[in-house]
C-alpha positions, 0 to 999 in steps of 0.5 A: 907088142909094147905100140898094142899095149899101148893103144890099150892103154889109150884106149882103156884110158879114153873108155874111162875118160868117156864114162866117167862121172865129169863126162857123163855130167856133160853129156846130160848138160849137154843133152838137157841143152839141146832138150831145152832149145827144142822145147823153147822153139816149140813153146814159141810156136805153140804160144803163137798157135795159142794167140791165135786161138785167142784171137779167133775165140774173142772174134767169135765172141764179139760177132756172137754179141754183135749177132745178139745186138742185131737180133734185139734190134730187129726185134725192137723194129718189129714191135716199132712196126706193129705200133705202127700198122695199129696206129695207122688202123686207128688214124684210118679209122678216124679219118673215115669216120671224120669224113662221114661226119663231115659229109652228115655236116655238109648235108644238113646245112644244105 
C-alpha cells in the first residue's frame, strides 16, 4: 500500500506540476511559437504570391500602354495616308491638267 500511495502522490504531484500557472504559461508560449512559425512560413509564401501579382498587374499595365501607344500610332499613320492619297489626287490632277496645257502649247505653235 505505501509503493500505490506513492504513485499517488507522484501522480497528483505531476497533474498539479502540469496544470499549474508556470506550466500552463509555457504551453501557450510554446503554442504562441509554433502559431508564429507558421504564420511566418505563410506570410512568406504569400508575400511571394503577392509580388507576383504585382508583377503580373505592372506587366498588364505597361502592354496595356504599350496596346494604347500602338493604337495612336496606327491612327497618325492612317491620317499620314489619307493626306497623302489627297496629295496624290491633287498632283495627278495637275499633272494631267499641265499636260493638256502642254499639248494646247504645243499645238498652237505648230
Amino acid at each position: 500500500m505505501d509503493d500505490q500511495s506513492t504513485i499517488i502522490t507522484v501522480v497528483v504531484t505531476l497533474v498539479g506540476a502540469l496544470s499549474s500557472a508556470k506550466a500552463w504559461d509555457y504551453w501557450q508560449s510554446s503554442a504562441d511559437r509554433k502559431a508564429k512559425a507558421k504564420r511566418a512560413g505563410e506570410a512568406e509564401t504569400h508575400l511571394y504570391r503577392d509580388d507576383l501579382r504585382e508583377e503580373v498587374k505592372r506587366l498588364r499595365d505597361e502592354l496595356r500602354e504599350v496596346y494604347r501607344k500602338r493604337e495612336e500610332e496606327v491612327r497618325k499613320l492612317q491620317d499620314e495616308i489619307g493626306q497623302l492619297r489627297e496629295d496624290l489626287a491633287t498632283m495627278r490632277t495637275r499633272v494631267e491638267f499641265l499636260e493638256k496645257e502642254n499639248q494646247d502649247l504645243k499645238t498652237r505653235e505648230q
